[in-house]
C-alpha positions as semicolon CSV with decimal commas, in nm:
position;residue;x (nm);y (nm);z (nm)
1;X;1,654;-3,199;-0,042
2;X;1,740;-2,909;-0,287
3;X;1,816;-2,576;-0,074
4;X;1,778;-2,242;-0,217
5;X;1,914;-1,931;-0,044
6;X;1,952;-1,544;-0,175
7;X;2,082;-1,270;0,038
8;X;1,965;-0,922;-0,015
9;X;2,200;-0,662;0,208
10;X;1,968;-0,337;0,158
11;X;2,208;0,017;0,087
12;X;2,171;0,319;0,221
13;X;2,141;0,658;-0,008
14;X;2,549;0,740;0,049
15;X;2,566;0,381;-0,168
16;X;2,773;0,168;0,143
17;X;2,628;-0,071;0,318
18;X;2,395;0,064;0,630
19;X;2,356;-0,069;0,947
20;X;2,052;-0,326;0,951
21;X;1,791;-0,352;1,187
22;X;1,653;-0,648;1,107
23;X;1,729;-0,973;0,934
24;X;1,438;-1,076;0,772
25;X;1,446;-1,460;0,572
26;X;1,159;-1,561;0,405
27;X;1,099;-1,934;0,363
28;X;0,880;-2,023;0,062
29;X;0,891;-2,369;-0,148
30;X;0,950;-2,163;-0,473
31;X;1,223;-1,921;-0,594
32;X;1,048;-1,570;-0,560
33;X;1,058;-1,395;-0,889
34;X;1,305;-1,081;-0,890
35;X;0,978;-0,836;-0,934
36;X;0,830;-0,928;-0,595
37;X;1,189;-0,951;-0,467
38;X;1,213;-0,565;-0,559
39;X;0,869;-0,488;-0,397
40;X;0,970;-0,640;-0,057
41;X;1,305;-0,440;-0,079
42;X;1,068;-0,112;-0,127
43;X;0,892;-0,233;0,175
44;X;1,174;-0,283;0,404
45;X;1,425;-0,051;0,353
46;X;1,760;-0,122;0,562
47;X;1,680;-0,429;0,612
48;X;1,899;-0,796;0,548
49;X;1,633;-0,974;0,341
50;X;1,746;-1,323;0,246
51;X;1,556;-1,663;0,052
52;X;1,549;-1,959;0,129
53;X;1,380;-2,239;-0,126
54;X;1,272;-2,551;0,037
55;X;1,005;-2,826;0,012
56;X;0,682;-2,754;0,239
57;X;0,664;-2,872;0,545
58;X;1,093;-2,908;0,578
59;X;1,264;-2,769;0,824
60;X;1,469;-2,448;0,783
61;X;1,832;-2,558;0,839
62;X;2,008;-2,388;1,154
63;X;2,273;-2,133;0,950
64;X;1,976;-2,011;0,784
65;X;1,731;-1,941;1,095
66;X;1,992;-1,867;1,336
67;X;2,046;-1,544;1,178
68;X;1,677;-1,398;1,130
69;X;1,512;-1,174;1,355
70;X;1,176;-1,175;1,142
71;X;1,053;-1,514;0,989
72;X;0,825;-1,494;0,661
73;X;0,675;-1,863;0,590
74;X;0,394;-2,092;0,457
75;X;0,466;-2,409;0,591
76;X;0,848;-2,404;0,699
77;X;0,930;-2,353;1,024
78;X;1,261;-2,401;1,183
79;X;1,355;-2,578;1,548
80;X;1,335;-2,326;1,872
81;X;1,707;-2,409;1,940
82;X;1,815;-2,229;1,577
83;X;1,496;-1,934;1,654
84;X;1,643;-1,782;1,936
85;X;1,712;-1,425;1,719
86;X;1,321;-1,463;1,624
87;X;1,113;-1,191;1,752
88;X;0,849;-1,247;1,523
89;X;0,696;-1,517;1,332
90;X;0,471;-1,430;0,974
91;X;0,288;-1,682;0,822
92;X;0,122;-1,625;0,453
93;X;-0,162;-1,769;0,532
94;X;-0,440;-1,688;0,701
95;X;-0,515;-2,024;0,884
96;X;-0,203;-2,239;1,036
97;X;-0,423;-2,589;1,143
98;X;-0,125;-2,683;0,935
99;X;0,104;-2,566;1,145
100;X;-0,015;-2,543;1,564
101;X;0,114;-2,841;1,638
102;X;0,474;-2,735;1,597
103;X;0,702;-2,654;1,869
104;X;0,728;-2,331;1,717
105;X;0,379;-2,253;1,799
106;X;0,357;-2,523;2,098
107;X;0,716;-2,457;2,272
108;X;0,780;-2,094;2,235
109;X;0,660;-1,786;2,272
110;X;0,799;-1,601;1,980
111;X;0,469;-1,388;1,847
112;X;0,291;-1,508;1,542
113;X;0,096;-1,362;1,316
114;X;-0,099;-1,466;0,987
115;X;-0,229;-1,266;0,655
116;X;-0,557;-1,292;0,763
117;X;-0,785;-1,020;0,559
118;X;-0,623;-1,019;0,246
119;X;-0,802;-1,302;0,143
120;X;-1,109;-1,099;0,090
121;X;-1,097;-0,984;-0,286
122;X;-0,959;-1,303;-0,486
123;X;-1,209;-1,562;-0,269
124;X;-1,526;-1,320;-0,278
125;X;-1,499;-1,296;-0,649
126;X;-1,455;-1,710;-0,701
127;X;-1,767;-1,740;-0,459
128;X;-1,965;-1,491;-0,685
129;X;-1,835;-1,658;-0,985
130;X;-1,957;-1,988;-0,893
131;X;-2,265;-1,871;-0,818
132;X;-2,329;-1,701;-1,154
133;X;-2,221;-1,988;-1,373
134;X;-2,440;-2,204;-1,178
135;X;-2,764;-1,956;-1,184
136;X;-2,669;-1,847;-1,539
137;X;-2,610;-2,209;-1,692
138;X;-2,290;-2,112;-1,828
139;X;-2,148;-2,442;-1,868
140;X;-2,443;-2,519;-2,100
141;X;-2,347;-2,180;-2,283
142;X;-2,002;-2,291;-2,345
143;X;-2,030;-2,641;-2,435
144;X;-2,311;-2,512;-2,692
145;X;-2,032;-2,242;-2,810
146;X;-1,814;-2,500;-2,815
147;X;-2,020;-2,703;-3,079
148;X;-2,128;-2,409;-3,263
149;X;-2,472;-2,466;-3,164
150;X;-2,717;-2,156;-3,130
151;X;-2,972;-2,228;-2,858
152;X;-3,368;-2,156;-2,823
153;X;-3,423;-1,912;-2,598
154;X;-3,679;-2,138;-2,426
155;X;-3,365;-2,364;-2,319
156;X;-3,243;-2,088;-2,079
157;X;-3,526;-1,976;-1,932
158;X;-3,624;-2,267;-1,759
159;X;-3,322;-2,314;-1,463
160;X;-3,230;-1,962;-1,532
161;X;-3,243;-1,628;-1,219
162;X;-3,073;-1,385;-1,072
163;X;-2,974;-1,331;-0,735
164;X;-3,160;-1,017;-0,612
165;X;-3,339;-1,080;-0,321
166;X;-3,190;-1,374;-0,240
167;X;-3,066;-1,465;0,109
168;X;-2,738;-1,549;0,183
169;X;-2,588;-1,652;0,511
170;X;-2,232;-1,641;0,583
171;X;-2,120;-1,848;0,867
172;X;-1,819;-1,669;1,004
173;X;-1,818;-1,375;0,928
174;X;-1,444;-1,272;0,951
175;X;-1,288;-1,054;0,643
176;X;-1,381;-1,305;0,388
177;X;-1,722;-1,322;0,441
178;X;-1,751;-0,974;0,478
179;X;-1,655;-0,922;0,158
180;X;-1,841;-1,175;0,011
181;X;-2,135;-0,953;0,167
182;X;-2,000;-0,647;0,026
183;X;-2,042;-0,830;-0,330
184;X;-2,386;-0,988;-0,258
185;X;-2,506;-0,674;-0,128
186;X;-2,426;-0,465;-0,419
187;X;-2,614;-0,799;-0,642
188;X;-2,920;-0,749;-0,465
189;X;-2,888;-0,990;-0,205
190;X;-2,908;-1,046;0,166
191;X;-2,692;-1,108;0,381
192;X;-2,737;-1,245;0,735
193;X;-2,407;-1,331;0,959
194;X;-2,278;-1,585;1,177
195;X;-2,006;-1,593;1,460
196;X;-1,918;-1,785;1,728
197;X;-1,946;-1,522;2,023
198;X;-2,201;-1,231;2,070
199;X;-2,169;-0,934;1,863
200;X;-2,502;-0,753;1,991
201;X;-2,326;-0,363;1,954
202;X;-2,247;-0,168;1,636
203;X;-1,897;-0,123;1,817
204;X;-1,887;-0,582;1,880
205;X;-1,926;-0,584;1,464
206;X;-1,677;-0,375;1,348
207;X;-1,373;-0,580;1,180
208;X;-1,049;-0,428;1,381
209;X;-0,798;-0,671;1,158
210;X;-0,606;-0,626;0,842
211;X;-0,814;-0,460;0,556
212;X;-0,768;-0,458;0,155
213;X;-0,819;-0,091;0,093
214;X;-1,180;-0,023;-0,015
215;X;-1,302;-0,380;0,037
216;X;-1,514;-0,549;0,295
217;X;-1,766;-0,420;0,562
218;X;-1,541;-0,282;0,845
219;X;-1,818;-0,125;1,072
220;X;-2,056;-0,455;1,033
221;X;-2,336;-0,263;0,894
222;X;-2,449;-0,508;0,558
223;X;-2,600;-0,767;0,736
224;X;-2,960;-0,739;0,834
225;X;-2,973;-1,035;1,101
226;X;-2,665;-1,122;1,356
227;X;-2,646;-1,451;1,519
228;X;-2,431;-1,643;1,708
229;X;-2,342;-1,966;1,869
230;X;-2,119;-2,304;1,883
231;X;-2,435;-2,496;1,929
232;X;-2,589;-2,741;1,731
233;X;-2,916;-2,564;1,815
234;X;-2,813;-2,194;1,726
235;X;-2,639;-2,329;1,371
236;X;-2,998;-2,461;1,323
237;X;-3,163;-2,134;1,381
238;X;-2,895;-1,984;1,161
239;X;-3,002;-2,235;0,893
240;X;-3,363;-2,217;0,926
241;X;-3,370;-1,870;0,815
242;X;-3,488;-1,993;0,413
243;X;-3,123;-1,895;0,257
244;X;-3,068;-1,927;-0,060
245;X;-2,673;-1,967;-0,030
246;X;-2,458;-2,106;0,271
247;X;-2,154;-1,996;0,249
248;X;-1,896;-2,205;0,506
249;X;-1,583;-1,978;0,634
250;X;-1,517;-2,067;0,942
251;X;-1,164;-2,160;1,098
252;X;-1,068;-2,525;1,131
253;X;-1,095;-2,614;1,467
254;X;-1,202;-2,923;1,703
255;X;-1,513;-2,724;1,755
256;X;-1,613;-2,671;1,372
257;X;-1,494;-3,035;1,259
258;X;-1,816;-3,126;1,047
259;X;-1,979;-2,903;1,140
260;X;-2,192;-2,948;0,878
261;X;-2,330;-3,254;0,823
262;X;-2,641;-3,447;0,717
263;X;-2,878;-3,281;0,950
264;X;-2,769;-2,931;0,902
265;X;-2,787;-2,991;0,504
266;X;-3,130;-3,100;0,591
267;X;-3,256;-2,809;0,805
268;X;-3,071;-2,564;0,499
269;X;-3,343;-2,750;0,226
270;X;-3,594;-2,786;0,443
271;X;-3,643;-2,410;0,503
272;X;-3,623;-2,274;0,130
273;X;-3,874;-2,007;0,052
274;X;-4,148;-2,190;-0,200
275;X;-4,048;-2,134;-0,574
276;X;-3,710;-2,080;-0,512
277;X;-3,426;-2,288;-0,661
278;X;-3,257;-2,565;-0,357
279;X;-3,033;-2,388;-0,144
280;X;-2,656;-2,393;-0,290
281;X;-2,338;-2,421;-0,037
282;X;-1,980;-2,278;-0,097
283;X;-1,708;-2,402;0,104
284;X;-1,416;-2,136;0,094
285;X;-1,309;-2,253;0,489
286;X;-1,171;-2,650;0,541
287;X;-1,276;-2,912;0,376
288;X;-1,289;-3,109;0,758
289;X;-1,586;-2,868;0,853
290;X;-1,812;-3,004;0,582
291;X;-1,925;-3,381;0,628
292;X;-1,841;-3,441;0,259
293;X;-1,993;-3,790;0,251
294;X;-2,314;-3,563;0,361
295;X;-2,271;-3,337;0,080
296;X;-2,282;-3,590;-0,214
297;X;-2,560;-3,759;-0,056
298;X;-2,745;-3,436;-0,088
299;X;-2,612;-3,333;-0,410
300;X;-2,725;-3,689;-0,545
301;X;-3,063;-3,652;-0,393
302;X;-3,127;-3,250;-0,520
303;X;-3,160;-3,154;-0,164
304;X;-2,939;-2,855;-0,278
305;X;-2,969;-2,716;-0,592
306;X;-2,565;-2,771;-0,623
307;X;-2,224;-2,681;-0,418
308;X;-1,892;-2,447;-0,472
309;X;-1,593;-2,607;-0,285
310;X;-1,235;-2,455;-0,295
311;X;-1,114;-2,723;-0,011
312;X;-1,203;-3,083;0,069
313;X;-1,124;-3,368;0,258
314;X;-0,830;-3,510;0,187
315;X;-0,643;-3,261;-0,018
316;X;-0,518;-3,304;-0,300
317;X;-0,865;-3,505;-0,383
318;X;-0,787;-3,822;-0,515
319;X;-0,863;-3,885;-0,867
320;X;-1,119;-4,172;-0,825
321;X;-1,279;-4,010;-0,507
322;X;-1,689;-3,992;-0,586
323;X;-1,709;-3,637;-0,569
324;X;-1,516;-3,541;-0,856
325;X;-1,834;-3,715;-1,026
326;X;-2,128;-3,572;-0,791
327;X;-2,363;-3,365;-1,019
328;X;-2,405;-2,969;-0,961
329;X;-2,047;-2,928;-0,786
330;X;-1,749;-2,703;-0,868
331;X;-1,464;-2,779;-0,748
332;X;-1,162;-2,621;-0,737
333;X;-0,802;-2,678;-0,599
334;X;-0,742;-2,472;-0,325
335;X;-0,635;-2,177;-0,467
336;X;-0,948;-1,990;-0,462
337;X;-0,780;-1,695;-0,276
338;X;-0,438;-1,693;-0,552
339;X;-0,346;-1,406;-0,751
340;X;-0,035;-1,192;-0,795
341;X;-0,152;-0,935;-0,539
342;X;-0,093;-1,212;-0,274
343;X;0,233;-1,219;-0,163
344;X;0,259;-0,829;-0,115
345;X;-0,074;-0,830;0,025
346;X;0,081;-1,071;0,295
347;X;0,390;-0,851;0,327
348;X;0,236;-0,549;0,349
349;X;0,053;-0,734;0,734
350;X;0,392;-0,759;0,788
351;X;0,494;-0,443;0,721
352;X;0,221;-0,300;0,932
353;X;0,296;-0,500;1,252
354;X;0,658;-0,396;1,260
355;X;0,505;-0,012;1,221
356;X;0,263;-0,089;1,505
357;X;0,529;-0,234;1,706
358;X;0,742;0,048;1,707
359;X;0,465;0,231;1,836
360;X;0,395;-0,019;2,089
361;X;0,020;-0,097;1,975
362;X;-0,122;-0,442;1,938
363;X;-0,042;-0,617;1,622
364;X;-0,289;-0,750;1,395
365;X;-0,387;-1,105;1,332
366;X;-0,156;-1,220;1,649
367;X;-0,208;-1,625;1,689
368;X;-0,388;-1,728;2,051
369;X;-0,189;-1,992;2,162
370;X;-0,487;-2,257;2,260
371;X;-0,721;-2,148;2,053
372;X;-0,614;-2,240;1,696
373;X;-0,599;-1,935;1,494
């Protein structure tokens, strides 16, 4: 195992070394280029920031974790003997299903918190793009281009429309599906939400967690229907509403674990407004809440028109699996939510926390031990 480590000792304005307060070591299974290295110095000034390299899912070696107070991470965590200096954990992901079963998260009760809500911008634009190069037969654009073929117009207006006044229902609506609303709302389109518990009061929808400046729909106010539920009987509801697009963003939990399967796929087609194109389903969430076995079945059959998914079950997809080869689906390695803003997106969560806990205020996207996320 190859072990990279880079210490940053932050100086103070007189040009000596200052005191630190903190000892921050971030854990990542790349080197971190020296730009973003310079943004997270900007970010925490008088602060130890060291690197260490690793593969993901190894565990940080003791003379490395012994001395952090603040952990940054994707997938490395170290043993709670060498995290006693830890007073809080940061993970750069949003979900950690790959992580709760640590004895990090298990054992101790060191704080953690994710990068949930900067996930937002990248994923609602992938969902939207999906959705246009399906509607807008762009594939058959760019093979044509590709053969220097100029086609009738009569080719693309048959298959072709647009998305206004189409219904789209977003099942969990945390900060990614609200700003997939925020970009279906300004198409045209909408946009009816689903969570697990009650949110019956203006003040129950607004989004209290980390937000990309001037993205998403923090007071709740896009939707035109709320529902909720963890019932097969309320998801029903949900999907008898004639959508147009599912779009799957839900945690990974016990509870969500195919959550959609045959049955719900069915109840989705079944309820399609008359002259409308089969519903289409984008899976930005885990690729264990879809019943994928389901989801070729109805691809095969044209129940849905086609599918989007950024995740699937197993990851990586293996090369002869049958739904590389399903028709209508794009499918893309999870990385749907990549881009260089990402890392000091993630840092900046952190950055906030550390501000909030100096003023003693709850900090945002804190894990619930027991629930999962």
């Amino acid at each position: 195992m190859t072990i990279t480590n880079r210490l940053y000792q932050i100086t103070d304005t007189m040009g000596s070394a200052g005191p630190t307060k903190e000892h921050l070591l971030i854990a990542f299974f790349r080197d971190l280029p020296e730009e973003l290295m310079a943004d997270i110095r900007s970010k925490f000034p008088n602060t130890t920031i060291s690197t260490v390299t690793l593969p993901m899912g190894a565990t940080i070696p003791g003379e490395y974790a012994q001395k952090a107070t603040l952990l940054v991470t994707f997938t490395n965590l170290p043993n709670p003997e060498d995290a006693e200096n830890m007073k809080l954990v940061h993970f750069i992901s949003a979900g950690l299903d790959h992580s709760v079963n640590h004895p990090i998260l298990r054992s101790t009760n060191i704080p953690v918190t994710t990068s949930s809500g900067i996930h937002g911008p990248p994923i609602a634009e992938w969902t939207v793009m999906n959705w246009l190069v399906a509607s807008r037969k762009f594939v058959s654009t760019y093979e044509s281009q590709k053969k220097h073929e100029w086609g009738a117009p009569m080719d693309y207006m048959t298959g072709m429309s647009d998305q206004v006044g189409k219904k789209v229902g977003i099942l969990g609506y945390g900060s990614i599906g609200r700003q997939i609303a925020r970009v279906a709302s300004a198409l045209g389109m909408t946009v009816h939400a689903y969570t697990a518990s009650p949110r019956p009061t203006p003040s129950s929808r607004q989004d209290h967690g980390y937000i990309v400046p001037r993205t998403g729909d923090q007071d709740g106010t896009i939707p035109v229907s709320w529902h909720h539920g963890t019932d097969k009987a309320s998801i029903h509801a949900f999907l008898s509403l004639g959508l147009n697009h599912l779009v799957v963003a839900v945690p990974l939990t016990p509870q969500t674990t195919h959550m959609i399967g045959a049955e719900e796929l069915s109840v989705l087609a079944e309820n399609v407004p008359p002259h409308h194109p089969r519903p289409y389903l984008t899976n930005i969430a885990r690729g264990k809440v879809l019943d994928q076995n389901a989801l070729i079945a109805s691809l095969q059959s044209g129940e849905l028109s086609g599918a989007a998914v950024d995740v699937t079950d197993p990851e990586p997809l293996p090369a002869d699996h049958p739904l590389w080869d399903t028709p209508n689906v794009q499918i893309s390695p999870h990385v749907s939510s990549l881009g260089k803003e990402y890392f000091p997106r993630a840092l900046d969560v952190l950055k906030e926390n550390l501000a909030r806990i100096e003023r003693g205020e709850p900090m945002l996207n804190e894990y619930k031990r027991g629930k999962g996320y």
